[in-house]
C-alpha positions as CSV (number, residue, x, y, z in Angstrom):
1,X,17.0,-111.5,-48.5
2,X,15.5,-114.5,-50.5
3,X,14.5,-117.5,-48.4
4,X,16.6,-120.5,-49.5
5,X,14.0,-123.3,-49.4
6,X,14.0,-127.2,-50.7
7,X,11.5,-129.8,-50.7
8,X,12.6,-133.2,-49.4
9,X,10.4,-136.6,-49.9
10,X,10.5,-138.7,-47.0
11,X,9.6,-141.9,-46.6
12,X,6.2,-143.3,-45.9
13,X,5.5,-139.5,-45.1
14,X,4.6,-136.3,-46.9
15,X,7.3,-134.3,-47.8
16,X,8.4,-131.5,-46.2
17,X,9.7,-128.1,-47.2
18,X,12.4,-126.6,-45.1
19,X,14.8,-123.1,-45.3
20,X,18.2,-123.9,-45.8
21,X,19.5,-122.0,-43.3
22,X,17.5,-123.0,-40.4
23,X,18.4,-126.5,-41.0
24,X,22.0,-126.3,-41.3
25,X,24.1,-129.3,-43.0
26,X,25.7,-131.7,-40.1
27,X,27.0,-134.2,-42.6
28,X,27.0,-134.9,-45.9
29,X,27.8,-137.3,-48.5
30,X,27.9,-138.1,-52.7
31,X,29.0,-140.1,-55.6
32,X,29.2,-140.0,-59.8
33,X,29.4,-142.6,-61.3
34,X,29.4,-143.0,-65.6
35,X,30.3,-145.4,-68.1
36,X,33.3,-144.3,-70.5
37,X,36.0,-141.5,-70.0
38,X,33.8,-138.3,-70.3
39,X,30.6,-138.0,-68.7
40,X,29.1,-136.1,-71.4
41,X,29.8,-138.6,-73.7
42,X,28.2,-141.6,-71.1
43,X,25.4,-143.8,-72.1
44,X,24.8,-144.8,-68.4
45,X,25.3,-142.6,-65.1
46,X,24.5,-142.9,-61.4
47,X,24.8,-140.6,-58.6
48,X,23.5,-139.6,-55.8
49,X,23.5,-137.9,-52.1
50,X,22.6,-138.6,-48.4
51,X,22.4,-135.8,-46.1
52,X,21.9,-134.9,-42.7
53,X,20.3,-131.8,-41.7
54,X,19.6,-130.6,-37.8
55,X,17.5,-127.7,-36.6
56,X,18.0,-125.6,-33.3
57,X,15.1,-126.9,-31.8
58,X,16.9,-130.5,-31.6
59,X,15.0,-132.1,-35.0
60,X,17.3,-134.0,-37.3
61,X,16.6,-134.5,-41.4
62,X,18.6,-137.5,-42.9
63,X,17.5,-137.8,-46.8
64,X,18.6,-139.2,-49.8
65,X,18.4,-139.3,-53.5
66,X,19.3,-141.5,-56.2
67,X,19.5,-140.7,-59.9
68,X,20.4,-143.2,-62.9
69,X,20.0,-142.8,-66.5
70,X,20.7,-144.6,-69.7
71,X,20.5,-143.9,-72.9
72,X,20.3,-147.6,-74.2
73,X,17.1,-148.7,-76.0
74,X,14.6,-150.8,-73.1
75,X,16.5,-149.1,-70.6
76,X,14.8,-146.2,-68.5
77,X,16.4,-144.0,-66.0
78,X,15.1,-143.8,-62.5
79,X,14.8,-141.1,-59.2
80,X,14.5,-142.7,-56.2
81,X,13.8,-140.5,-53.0
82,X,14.0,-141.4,-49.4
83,X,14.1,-139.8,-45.7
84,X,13.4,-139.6,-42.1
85,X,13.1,-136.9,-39.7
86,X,13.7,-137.7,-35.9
87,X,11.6,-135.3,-34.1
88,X,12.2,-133.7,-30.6
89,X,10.4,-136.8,-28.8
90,X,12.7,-139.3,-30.8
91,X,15.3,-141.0,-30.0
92,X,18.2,-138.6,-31.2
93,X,21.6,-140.4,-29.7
94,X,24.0,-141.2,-32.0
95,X,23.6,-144.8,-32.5
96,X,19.9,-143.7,-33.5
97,X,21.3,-141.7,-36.5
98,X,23.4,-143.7,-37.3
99,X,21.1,-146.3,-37.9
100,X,18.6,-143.6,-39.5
101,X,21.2,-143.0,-42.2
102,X,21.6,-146.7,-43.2
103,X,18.0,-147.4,-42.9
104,X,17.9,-144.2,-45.8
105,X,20.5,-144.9,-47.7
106,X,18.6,-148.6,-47.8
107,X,15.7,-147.4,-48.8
108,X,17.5,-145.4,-51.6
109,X,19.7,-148.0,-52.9
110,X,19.7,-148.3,-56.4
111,X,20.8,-151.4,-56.8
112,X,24.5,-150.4,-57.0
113,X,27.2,-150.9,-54.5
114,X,28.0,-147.0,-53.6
115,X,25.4,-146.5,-51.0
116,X,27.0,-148.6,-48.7
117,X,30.4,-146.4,-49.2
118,X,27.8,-143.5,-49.6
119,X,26.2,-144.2,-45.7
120,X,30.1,-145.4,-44.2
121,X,30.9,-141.7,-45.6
122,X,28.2,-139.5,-44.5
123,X,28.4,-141.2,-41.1
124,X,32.0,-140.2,-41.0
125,X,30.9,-136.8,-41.8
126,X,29.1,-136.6,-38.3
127,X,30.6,-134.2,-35.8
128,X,33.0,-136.0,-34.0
129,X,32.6,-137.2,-30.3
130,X,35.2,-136.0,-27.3
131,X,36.0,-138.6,-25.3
């Protein structure tokens, strides 16, 4: 069986390289966004993700990226990358995460208003608590 392995760019660290399926998706989120009626035909686009990954030994990956392109003469298109991993001697309870995934989608940001739907989203993605 192949090993299903990514590359994630953290920030203010090396990146890592992780398999897919020891670090399991917890919560997830992503948006499009394009100018015009069919993306193929756009000039300029945006999306992006933020994800939250957590292995069994307790560590927790929350990364993003950002993407926008245009096709407009002086205009350039940009990747921006950002991430965090809480390790087992972090501080893991929720309100830590939760504050780990706006601090990424922050640092992400591309200047447009969907990463602060994108982090509201993902954090609704989280496992919910029993109470």
């Amino acid at each position: 069986m192949k090993t299903a392995t990514i590359t994630i760019k953290l920030t203010n660290a090396r990146p890592v390289t992780i398999d897919k399926n020891d670090w399991p998706v917890c919560a997830s989120a992503c948006y499009s966004w394009f100018d015009g009626e069919f993306e193929c035909q756009a000039n300029r686009t945006r999306d992006g993700f933020l994800e939250v990954r957590t292995h069994e030994d307790g560590r927790i990956l929350i990364f993003a990226r950002a993407n926008t392109s245009s096709n407009w003469r002086g205009e350039g298109d940009t990747h921006s990358h950002a991430g965090i991993i809480l390790g087992v001697a972090d501080d893991r309870s929720d309100d830590s995460v939760i504050q780990s995934i706006l601090t990424v989608a922050i640092d992400c940001a591309d200047g447009s208003a969907e990463w602060e739907h994108l982090a509201a989203d993902c954090i609704a993605d989280l496992p919910a608590e029993v109470i």
